[in-house]
VEXVEXMI-583782 format. One record per residue: residue in three letters; z, y, x of N, C-alpha, C in turn. Coordinates in Angstrom, 1 decimal, always signed. Layout:
# residues N
ALA,Z,Y,X,Z,Y,X,Z,Y,X;
...
END
This chain:
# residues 200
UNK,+168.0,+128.3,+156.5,+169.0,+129.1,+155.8,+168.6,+129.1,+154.3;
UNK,+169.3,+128.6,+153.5,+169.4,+128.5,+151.8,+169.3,+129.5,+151.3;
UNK,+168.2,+130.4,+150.7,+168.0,+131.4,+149.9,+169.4,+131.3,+148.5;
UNK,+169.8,+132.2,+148.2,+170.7,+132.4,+147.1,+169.8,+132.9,+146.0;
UNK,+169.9,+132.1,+144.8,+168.7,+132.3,+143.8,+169.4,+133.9,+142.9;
UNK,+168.4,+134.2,+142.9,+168.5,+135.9,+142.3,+168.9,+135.8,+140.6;
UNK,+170.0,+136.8,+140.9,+170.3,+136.8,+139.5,+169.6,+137.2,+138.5;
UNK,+169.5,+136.6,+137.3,+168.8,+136.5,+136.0,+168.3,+137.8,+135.2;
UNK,+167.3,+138.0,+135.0,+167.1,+139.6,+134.2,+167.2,+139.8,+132.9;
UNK,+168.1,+140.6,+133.1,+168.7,+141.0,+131.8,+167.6,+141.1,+130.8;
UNK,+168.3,+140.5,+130.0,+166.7,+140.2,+128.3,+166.8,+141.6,+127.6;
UNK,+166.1,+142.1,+126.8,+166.0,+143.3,+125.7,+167.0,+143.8,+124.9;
UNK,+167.9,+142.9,+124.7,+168.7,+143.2,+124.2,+170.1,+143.5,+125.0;
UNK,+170.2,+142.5,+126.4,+171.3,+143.2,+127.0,+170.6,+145.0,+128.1;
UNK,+170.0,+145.1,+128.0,+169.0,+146.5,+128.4,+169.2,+147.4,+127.2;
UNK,+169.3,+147.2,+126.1,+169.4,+148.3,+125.0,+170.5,+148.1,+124.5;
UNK,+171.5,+147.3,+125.1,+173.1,+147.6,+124.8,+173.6,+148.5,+126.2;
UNK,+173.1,+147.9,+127.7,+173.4,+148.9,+128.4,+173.6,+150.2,+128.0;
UNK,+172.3,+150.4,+127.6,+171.6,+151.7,+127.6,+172.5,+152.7,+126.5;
UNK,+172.5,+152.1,+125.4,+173.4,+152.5,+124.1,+174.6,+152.7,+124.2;
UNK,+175.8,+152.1,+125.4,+176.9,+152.0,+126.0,+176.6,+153.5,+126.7;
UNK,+176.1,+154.1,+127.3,+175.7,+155.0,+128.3,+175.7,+155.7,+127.5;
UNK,+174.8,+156.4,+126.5,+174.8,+157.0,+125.7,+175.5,+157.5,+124.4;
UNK,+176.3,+156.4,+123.9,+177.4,+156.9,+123.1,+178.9,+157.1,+123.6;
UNK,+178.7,+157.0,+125.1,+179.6,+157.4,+125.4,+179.7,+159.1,+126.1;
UNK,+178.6,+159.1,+126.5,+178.2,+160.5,+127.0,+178.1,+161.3,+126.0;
UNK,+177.8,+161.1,+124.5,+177.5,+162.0,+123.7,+177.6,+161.7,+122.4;
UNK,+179.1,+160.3,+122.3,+179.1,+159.9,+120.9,+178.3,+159.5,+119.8;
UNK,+178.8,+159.3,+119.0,+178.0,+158.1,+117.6,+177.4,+159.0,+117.3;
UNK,+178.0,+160.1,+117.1,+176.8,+161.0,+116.1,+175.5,+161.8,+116.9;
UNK,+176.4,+162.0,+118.3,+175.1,+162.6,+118.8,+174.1,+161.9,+119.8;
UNK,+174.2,+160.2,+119.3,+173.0,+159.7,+120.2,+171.8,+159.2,+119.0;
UNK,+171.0,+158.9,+119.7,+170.0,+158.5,+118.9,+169.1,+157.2,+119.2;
UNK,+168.2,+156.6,+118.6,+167.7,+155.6,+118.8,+166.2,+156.1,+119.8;
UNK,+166.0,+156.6,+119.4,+164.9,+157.3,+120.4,+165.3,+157.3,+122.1;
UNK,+166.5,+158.1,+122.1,+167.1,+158.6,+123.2,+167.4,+156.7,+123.9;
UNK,+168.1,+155.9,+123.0,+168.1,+154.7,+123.9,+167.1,+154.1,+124.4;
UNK,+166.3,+154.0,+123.2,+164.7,+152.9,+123.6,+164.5,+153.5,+125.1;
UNK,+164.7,+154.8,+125.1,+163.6,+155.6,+126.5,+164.5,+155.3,+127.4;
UNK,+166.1,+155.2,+127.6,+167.1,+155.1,+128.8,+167.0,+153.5,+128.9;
UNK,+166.6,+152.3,+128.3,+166.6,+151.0,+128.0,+164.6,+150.7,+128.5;
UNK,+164.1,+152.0,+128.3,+163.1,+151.3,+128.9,+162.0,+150.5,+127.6;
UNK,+162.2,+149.8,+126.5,+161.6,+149.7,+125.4,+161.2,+150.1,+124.2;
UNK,+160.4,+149.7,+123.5,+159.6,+150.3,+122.4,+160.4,+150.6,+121.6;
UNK,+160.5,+151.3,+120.4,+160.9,+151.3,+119.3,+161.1,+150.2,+118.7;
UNK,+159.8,+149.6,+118.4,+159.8,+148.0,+117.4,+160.7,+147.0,+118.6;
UNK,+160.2,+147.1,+119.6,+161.6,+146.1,+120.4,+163.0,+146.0,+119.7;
UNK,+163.4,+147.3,+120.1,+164.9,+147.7,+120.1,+165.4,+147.4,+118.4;
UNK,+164.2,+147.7,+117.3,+164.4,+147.4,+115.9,+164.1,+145.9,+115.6;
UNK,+163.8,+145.2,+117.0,+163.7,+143.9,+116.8,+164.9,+142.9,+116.8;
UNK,+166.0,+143.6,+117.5,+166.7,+143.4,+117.8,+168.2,+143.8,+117.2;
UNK,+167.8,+144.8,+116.8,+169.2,+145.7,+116.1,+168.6,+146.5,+114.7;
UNK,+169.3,+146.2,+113.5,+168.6,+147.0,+112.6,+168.6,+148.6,+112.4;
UNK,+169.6,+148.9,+112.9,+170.0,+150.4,+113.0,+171.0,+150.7,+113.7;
UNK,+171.3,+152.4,+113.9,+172.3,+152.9,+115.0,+173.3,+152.0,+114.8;
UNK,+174.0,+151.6,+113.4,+175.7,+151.2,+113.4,+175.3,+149.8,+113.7;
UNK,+174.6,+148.9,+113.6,+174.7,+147.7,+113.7,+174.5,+147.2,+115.5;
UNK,+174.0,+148.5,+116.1,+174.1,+148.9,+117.7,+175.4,+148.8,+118.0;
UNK,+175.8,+149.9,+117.4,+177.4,+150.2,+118.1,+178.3,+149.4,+117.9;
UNK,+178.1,+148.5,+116.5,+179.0,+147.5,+116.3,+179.0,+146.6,+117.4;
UNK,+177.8,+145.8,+117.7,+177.4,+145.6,+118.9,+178.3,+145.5,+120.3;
UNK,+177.6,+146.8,+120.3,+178.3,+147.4,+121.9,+179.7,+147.7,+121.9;
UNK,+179.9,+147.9,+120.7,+181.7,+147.8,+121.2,+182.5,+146.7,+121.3;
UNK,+182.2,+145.8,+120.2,+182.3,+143.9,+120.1,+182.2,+143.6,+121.2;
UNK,+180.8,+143.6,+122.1,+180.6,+143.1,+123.3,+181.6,+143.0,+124.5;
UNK,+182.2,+144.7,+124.5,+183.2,+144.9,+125.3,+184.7,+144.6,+124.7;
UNK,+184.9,+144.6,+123.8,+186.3,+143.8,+122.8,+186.5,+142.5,+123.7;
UNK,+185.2,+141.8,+123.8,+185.0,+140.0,+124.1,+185.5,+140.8,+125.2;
UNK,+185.1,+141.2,+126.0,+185.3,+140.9,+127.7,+186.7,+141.7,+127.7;
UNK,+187.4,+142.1,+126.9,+188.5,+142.6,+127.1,+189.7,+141.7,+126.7;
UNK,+189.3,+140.8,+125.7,+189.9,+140.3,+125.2,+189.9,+138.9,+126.1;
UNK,+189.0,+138.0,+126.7,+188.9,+137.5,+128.1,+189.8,+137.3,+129.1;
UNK,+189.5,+138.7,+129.6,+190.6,+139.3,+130.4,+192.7,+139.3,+129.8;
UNK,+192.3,+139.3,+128.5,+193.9,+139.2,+128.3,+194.3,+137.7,+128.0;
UNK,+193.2,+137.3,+127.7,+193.7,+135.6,+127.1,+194.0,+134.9,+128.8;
UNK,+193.8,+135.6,+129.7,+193.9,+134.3,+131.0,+195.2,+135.2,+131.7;
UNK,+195.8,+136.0,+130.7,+197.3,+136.4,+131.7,+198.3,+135.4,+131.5;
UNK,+199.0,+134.8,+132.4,+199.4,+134.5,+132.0,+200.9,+134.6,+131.6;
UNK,+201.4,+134.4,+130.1,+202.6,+134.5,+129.4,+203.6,+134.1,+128.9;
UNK,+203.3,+132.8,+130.1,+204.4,+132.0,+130.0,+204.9,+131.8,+131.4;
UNK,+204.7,+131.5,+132.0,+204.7,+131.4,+133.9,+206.0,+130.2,+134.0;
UNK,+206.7,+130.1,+134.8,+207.5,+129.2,+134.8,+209.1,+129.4,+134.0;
UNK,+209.1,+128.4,+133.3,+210.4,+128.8,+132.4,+212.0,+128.8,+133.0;
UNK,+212.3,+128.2,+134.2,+212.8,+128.1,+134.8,+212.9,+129.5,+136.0;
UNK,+212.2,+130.5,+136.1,+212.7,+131.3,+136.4,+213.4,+132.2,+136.1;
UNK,+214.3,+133.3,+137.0,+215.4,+133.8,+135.8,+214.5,+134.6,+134.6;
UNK,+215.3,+135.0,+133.4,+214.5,+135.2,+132.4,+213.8,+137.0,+132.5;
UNK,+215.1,+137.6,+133.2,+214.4,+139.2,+133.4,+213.4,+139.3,+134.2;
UNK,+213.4,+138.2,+135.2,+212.5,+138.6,+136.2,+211.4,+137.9,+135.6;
UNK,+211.2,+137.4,+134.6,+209.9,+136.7,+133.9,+209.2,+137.4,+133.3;
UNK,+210.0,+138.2,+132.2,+209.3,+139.3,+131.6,+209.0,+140.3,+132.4;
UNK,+209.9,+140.6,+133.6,+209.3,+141.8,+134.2,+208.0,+141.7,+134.7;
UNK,+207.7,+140.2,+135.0,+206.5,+140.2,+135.7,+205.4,+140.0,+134.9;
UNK,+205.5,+139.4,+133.7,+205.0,+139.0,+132.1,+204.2,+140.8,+131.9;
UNK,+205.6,+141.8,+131.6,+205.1,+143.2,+131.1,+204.2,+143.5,+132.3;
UNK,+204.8,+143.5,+133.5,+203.8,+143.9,+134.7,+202.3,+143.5,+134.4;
UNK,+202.0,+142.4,+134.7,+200.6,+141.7,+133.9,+199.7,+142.6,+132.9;
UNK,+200.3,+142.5,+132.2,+200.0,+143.2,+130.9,+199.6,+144.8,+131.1;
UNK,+201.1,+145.6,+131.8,+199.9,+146.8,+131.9,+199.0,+147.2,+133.1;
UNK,+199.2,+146.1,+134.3,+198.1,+145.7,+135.2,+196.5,+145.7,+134.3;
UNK,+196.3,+144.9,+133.0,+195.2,+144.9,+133.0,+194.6,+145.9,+132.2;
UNK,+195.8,+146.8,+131.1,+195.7,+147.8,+130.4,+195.0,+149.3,+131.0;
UNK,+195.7,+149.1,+132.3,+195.5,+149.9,+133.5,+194.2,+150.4,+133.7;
UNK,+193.3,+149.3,+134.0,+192.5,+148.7,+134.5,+191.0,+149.2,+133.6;
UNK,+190.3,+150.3,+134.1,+189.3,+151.0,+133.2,+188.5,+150.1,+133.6;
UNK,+188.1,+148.5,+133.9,+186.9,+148.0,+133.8,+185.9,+147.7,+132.9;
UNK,+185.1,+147.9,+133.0,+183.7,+148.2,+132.0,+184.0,+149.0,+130.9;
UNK,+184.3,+150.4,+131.6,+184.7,+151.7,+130.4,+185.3,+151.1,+129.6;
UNK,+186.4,+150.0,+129.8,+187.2,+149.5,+128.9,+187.8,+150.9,+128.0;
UNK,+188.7,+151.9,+128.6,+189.4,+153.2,+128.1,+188.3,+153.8,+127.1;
UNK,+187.3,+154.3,+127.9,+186.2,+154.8,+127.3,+186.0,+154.4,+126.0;
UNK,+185.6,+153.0,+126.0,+185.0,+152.5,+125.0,+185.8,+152.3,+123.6;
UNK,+187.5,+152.2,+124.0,+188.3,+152.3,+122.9,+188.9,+153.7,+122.6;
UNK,+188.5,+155.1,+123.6,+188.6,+156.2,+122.7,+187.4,+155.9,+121.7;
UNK,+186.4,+155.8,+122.3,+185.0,+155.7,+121.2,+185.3,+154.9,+119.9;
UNK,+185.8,+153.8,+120.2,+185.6,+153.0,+119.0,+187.0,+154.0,+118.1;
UNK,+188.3,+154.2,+118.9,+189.1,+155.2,+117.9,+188.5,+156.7,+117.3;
UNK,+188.1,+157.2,+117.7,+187.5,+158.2,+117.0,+186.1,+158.1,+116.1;
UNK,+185.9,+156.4,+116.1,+185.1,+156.3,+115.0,+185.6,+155.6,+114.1;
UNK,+186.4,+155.1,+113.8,+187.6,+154.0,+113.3,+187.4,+154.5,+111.6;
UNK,+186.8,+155.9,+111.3,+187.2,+156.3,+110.3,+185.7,+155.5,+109.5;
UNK,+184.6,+155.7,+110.3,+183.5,+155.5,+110.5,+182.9,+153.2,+110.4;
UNK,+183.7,+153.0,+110.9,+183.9,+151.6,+111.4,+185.5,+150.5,+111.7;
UNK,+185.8,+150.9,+110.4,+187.0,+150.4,+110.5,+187.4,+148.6,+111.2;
UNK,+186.3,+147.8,+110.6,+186.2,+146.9,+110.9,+186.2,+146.3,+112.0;
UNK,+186.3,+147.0,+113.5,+186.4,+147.3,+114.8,+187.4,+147.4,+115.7;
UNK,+188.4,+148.7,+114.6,+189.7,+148.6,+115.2,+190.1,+147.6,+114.5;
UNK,+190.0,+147.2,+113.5,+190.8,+146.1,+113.1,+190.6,+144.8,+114.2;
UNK,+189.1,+144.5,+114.3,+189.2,+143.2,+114.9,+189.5,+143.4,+116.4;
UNK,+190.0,+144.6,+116.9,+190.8,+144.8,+118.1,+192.2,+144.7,+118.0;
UNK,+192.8,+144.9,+117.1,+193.8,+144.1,+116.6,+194.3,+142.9,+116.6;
UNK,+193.2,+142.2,+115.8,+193.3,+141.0,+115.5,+192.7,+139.7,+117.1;
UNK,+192.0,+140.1,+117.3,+191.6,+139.6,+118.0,+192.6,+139.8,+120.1;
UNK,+193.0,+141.1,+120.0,+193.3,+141.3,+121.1,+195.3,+141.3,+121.3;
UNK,+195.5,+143.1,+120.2,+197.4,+142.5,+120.3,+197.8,+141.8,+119.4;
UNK,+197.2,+141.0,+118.1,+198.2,+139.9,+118.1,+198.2,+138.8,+118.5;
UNK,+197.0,+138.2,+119.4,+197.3,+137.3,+119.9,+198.7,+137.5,+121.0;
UNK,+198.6,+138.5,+121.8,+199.8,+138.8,+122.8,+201.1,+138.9,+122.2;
UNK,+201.0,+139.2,+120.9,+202.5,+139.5,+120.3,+202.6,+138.0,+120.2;
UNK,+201.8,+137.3,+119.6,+202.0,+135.7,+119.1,+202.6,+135.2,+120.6;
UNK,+201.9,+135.3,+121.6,+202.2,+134.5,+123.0,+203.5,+135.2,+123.0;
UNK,+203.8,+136.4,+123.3,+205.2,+136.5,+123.4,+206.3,+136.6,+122.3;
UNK,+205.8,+136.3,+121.7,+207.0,+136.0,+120.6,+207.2,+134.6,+120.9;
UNK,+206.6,+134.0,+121.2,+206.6,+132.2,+121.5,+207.8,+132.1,+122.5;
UNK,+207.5,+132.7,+123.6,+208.4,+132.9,+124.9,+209.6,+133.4,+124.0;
UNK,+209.8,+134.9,+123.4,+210.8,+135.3,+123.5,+211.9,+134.2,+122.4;
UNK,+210.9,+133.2,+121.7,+211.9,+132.5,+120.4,+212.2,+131.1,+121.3;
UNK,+211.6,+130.6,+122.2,+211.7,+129.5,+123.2,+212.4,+129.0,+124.2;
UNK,+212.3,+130.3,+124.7,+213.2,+130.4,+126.4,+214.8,+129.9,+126.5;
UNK,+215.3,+128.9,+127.0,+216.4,+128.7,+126.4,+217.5,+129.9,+126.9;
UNK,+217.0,+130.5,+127.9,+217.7,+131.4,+128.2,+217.9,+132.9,+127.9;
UNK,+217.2,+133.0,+126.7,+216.5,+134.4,+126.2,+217.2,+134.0,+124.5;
UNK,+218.1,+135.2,+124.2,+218.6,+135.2,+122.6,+218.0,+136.3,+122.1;
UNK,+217.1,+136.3,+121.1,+216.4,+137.0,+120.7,+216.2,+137.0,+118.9;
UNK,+217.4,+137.7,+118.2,+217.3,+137.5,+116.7,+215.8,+137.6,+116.2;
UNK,+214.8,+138.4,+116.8,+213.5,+138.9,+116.0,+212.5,+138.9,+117.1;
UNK,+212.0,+137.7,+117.4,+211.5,+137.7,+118.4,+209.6,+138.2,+118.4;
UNK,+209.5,+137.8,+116.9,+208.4,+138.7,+116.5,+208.2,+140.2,+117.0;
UNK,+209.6,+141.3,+116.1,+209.5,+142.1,+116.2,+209.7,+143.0,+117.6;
UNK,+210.5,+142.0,+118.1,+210.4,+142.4,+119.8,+209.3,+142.3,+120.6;
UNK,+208.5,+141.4,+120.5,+207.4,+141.4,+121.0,+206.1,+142.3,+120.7;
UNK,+206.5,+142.8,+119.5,+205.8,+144.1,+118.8,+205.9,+145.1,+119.4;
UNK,+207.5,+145.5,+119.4,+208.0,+146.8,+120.7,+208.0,+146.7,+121.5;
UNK,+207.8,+145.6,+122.5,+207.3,+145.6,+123.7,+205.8,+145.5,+124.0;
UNK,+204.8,+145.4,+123.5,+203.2,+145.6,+123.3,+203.2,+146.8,+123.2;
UNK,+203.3,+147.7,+121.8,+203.4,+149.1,+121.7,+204.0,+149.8,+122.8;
UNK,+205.0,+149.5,+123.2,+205.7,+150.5,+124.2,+204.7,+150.4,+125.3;
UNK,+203.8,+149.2,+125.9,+203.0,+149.5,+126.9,+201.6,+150.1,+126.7;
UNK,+201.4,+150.0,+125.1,+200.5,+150.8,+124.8,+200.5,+152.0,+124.8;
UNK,+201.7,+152.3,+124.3,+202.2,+153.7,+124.7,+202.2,+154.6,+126.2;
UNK,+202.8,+153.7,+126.8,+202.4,+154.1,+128.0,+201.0,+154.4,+128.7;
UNK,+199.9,+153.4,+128.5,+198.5,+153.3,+128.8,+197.9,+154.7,+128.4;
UNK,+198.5,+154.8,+126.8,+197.7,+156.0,+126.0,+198.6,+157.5,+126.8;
UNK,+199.4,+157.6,+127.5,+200.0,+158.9,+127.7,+200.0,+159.2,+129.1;
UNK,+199.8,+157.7,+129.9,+199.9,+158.3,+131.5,+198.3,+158.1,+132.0;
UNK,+197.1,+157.5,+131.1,+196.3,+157.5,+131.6,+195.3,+157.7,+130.5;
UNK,+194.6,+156.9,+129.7,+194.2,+157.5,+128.9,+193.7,+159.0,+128.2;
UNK,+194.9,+159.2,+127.8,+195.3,+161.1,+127.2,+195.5,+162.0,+128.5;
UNK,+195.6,+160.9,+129.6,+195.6,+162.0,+130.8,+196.8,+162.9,+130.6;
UNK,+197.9,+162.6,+130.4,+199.5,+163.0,+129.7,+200.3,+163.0,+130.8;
UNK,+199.9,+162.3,+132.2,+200.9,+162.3,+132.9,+202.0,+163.6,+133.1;
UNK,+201.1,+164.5,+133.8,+201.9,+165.6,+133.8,+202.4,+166.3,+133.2;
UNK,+202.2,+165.8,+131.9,+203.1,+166.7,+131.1,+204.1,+166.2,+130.5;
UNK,+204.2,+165.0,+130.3,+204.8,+163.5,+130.0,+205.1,+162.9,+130.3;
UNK,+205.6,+162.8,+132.2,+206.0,+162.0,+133.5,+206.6,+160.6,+132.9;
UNK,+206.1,+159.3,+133.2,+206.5,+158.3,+133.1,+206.9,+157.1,+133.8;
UNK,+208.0,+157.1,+134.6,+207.8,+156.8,+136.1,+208.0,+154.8,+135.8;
UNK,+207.0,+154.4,+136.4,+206.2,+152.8,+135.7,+207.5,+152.1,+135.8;
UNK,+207.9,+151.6,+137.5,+209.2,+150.4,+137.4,+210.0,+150.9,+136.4;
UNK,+210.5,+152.2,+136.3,+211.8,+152.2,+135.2,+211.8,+152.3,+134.1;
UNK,+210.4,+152.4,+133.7,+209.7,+152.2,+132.0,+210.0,+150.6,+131.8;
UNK,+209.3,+149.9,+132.9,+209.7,+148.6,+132.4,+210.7,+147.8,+132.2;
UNK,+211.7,+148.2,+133.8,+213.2,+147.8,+133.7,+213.9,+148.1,+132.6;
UNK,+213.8,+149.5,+131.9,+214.3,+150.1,+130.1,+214.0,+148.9,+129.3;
UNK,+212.8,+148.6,+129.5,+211.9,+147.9,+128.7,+212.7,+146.3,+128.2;
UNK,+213.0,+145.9,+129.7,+213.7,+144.5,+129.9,+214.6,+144.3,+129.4;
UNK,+215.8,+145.3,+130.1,+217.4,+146.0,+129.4,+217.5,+146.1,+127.8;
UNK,+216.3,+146.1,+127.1,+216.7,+146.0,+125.7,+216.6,+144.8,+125.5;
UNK,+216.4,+143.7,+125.8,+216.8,+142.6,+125.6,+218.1,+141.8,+125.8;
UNK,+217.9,+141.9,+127.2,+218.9,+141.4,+128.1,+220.6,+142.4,+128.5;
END
């Protein structure tokens, strides 16, 4: 029987990004410390400063880290699918996708982007390259579809694809996120069907 070779141990620095992820989320930027990681990470002081020069250049870090794997995950949806299907049912399944992975709190994804918003003031450079890096690439792919499709008329296909990203951002931030549902019922298929109908 073929032993399965054991997976790889995490090096010093993915141990003191764990650890740092753990803790600025439990107790935010201002109230973690370097001390407090080295000891949840398991390493020395000079390690951890071997690696990172200080708190911000950690957090920049650990949020970046998870940006990549978020951004990952959005680059392999696919947003174009077949062009020959009819066009509402394209986009329906296109927006579906989209807030399938929005949805989707993997690796404190939610977490980690209240964190990084409530430090934005702090680290601007962050939300921006969540921007840049994550919705406009999505606006770019669907604005491609919406200016392409021979069966889709779309004077502003940019700006449509803007109001349709936001609006499911919108959604993410009010029925899950901000934890809004109940106060702010948003019932999913007919958010999106709305969503379609202003196109079509």
């Amino acid at each position: 029987m073929a032993i399965e070779p054991s997976a790889p141990k995490p090096s010093k620095a993915e141990l003191i990004q764990a650890a740092a992820l753990q803790e600025f989320l439990k107790t935010g930027y201002m109230g973690t410390s370097l001390d407090r990681i080295a000891k949840v990470a398991q390493v020395s002081k000079p390690t951890l400063y071997s690696h990172f020069k200080d708190k911000a250049s950690l957090f920049e870090a650990v949020v970046q880290h998870q940006l990549q794997g978020l951004q990952q995950d959005i680059n392999v949806l696919p947003l174009d699918l077949d062009r020959h299907n009819d066009p509402q049912v394209l986009l329906t399944t296109i927006l579906n996708g989209l807030l399938d992975r929005m949805l989707t709190n993997t690796d404190h994804h939610h977490d980690v982007i209240r964190l990084m918003l409530g430090e934005s003031g702090r680290f601007p450079g962050l939300a921006q390259g969540m921007v840049r890096s994550i919705h406009k690439p999505v606006i770019e792919r669907l604005s491609h579809l919406l200016a392409t499709h021979p069966a889709i008329s779309c004077p502003n296909p940019h700006l449509t694809a803007s109001t349709l990203l936001g609006s499911l951002i919108y959604y993410t931030m009010t029925q899950h996120m901000l934890q809004s549902a109940s106060i702010l019922p948003l019932d999913r298929e007919s958010y999106v069907k709305n969503l379609v109908s202003l196109i079509f």
